[in-house]
C-alpha positions in Angstrom: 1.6 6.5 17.5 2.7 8.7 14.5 6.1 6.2 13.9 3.6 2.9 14.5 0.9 4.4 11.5 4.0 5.9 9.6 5.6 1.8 9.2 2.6 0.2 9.1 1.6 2.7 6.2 4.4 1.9 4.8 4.4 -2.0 4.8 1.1 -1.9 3.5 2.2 0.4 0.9 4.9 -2.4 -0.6 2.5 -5.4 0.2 -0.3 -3.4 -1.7 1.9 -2.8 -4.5 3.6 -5.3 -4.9 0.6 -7.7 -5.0 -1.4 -5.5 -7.3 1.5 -6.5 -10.1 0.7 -10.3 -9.1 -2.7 -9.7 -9.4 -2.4 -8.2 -13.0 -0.6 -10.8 -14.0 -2.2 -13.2 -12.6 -5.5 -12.1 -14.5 -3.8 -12.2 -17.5 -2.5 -15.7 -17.2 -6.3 -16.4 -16.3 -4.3 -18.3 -13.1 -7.7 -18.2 -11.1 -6.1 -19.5 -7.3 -3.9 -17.0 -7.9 -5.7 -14.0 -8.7 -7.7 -14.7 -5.4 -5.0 -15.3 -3.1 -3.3 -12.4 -4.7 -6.9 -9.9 -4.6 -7.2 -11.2 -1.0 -3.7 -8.9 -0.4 -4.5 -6.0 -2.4 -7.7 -5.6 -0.4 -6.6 -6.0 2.8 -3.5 -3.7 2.1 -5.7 -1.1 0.5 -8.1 -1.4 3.6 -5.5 -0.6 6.3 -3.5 2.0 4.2 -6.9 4.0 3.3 -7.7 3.8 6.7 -4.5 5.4 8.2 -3.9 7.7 5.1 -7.0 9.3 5.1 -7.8 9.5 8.8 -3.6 11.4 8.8 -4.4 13.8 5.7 -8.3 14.7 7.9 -6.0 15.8 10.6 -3.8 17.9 8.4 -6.8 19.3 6.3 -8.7 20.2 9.3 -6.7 20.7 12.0 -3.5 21.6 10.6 -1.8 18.4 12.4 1.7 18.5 10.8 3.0 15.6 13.1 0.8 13.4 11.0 3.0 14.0 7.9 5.7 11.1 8.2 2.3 8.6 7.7 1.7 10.5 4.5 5.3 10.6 3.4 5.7 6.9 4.3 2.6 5.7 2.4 4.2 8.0 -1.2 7.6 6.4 -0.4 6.4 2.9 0.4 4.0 3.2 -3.1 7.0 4.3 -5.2 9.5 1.7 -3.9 6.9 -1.2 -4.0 6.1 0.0 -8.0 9.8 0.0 -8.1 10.6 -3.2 -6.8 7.8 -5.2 -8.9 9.0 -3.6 -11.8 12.4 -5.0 -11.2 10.9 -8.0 -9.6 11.3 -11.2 -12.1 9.0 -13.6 -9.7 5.3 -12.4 -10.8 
């Protein structure tokens, strides 16, 4: 379970990311069809990572469940490589 939440975290992480950097740009080219497909993303990224982060960091505040630090390490090093990448990123 802990490896399955750690990748998804992390997926999510990149997709989140990296679509939040479409979705700026996207409003500022007032590109309409693009800023929804592009929100659609961000919200449904945000939605699943929240969900795994914050039920993982409950279980380490309250319980003191260290196996569920991977998810939280995952979702920091999936955030940092996705602002990363869509700085690099020439496409959006």
């Amino acid at each position: 379970m802990i490896l399955k939440y750690s990748i998804m975290v992390f997926v999510t992480q990149l997709i989140f990311i990296g679509c939040r950097t479409w979705n700026v740009k996207a409003i500022a080219a007032k590109n309409i069809p693009q800023v929804l497909l592009s929100g659609t993303f961000v919200h449904l990224s945000w939605l699943i990572s929240i969900a795994i982060g914050a039920g993982s960091m409950f279980e380490i505040i309250n319980d003191f469940q260290w196996q569920f630090i991977p998810i939280i390490l995952c979702s920091l090093i999936g955030g940092l490589m996705g602002s990363y990448l869509s700085m690099k990123s020439k496409r959006f």
